[in-house]
N, C-alpha and C positions, 0 to 999 in steps of 0.2 A: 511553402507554408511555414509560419512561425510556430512554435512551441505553444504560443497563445491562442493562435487559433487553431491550431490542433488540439486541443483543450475547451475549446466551445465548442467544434464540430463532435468532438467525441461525446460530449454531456448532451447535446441537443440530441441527438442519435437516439441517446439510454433511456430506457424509460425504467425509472427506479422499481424494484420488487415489490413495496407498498409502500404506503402514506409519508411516513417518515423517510426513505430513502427519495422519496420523490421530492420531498420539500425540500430537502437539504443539497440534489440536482437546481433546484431551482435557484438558491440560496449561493453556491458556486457559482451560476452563471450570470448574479447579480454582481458579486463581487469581479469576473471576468469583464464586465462589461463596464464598470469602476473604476477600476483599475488595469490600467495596461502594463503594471512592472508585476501584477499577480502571481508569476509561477515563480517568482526569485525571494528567497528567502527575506531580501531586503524590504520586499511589501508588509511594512505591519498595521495593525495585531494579524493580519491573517492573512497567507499563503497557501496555496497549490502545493499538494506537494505528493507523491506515486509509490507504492508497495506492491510487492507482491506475494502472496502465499504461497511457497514452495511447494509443489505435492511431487510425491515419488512417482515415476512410471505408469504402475498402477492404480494410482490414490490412496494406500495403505497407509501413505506417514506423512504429517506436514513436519518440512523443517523450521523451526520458530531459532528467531535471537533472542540471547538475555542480553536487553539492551544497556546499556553500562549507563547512561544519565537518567534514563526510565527506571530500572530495576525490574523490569518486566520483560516475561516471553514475549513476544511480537513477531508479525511477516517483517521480513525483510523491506526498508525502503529507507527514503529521504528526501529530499531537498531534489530540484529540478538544475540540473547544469547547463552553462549555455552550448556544450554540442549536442546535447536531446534537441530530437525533434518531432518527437513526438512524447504524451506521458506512457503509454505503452512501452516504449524506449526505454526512457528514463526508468520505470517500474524492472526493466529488464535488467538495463545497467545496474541497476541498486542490488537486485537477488544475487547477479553475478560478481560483485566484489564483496557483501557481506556472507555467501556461502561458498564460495570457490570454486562452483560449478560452471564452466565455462557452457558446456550444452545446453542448458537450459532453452526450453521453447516459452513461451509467450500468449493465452489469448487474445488478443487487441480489444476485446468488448468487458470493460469495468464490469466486478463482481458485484460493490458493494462502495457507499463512501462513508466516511467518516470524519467527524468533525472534533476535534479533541484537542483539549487545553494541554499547552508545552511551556511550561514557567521558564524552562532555560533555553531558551529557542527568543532571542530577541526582548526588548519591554521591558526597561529597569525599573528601579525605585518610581512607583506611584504612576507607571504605566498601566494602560492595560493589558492582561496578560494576550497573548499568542497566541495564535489557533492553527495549527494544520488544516484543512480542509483537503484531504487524501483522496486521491482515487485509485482503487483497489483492486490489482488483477490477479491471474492465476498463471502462474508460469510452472512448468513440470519438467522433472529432472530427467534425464538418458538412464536405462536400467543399468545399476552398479553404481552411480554417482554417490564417488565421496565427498562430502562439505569438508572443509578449512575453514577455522575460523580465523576473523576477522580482527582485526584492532579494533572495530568498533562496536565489537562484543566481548561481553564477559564468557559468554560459552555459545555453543550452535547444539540442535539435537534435535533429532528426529524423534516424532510423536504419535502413536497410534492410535487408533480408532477411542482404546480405550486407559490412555494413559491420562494421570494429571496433569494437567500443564499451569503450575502455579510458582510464582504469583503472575498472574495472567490479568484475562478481563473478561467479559461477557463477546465482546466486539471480533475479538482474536477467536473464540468457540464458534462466533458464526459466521466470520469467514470461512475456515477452516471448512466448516457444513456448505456453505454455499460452493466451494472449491470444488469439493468431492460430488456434491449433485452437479457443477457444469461437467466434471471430468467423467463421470457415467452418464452425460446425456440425456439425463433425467429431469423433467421441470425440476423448481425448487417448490417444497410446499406451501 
């Protein structure tokens, strides 16, 4: 199965947490069905593209990047490669070379997506701008798991229940929430 079509089978599967997450399933699988070069950065203004939210063992800390062209905390991700074969994968590959967690596990069922403008991600002069179109999982570290940051961070750091995480976003506070409620089992509310 290709990268692409593990990426419709996975969005057809999900059924988004409400209204707005659902539209925006909907909305991917338009563009998937559009576009067959979707998951490669080269499709613009808007691409596929896989995160994940690091939680600790327990769910006590997400580890967030300050990401160096964002200027913002953020999950770990990026851009789909062509040895992903799955975006799960892909989401996996990305936590493990931007925090240096080799263990890392993986849920395979999207938390959350999101659609958000990237000026330097493609689209020059009097284009229009760029959009990721992310799908968002939860991958969870081995207990004692130390992060190494990355070249393609300005810093890595672990963040508790009740720390600031700024300059951040609203998007990044509810992953993070969505995280911690799939890692204890608990509906979301």
């Amino acid at each position: 199965m290709s990268l692409h079509a593990d990426a419709v089978q996975v969005l057809n599967a999900w059924n988004g947490p409400d209204d707005a997450q659902e539209m925006l399933r909907r909305d991917y699988l338009e563009v998937l069905d559009r576009e067959p070069e979707a998951m490669w950065r080269s499709c613009l203004p808007d691409h596929l593209t896989a995160s994940a939210v690091v939680l600790s063992h327990d769910g006590s800390s997400a580890l967030l990047t300050l990401h160096l062209k964002a200027g913002l905390w953020l999950q770990t991700g990026g851009h789909c490669e062509p040895q992903d074969r799955t975006l799960a994968g892909a989401a996996l590959r990305e936590a493990r070379e931007e925090s240096g967690i080799a263990d890392l596990t993986i849920d395979p069922v999207p938390l959350l997506l999101s659609r958000h403008a990237v000026p330097f991600c493609g689209g020059g002069t009097g284009e229009r701008v760029t959009h990721h179109l992310d799908v968002q999982f939860l991958a969870v570290a081995p207990p004692g798991a130390q992060a190494v940051i990355s070249e393609e961070s300005a810093d890595l750091r672990w963040f508790g229940p009740g720390d600031v995480v700024e300059p951040s976003d609203d998007d990044v506070r509810r992953l993070i929430g969505s995280a911690r409620t799939r890692l204890r089992g608990t509906p979301a509310p």
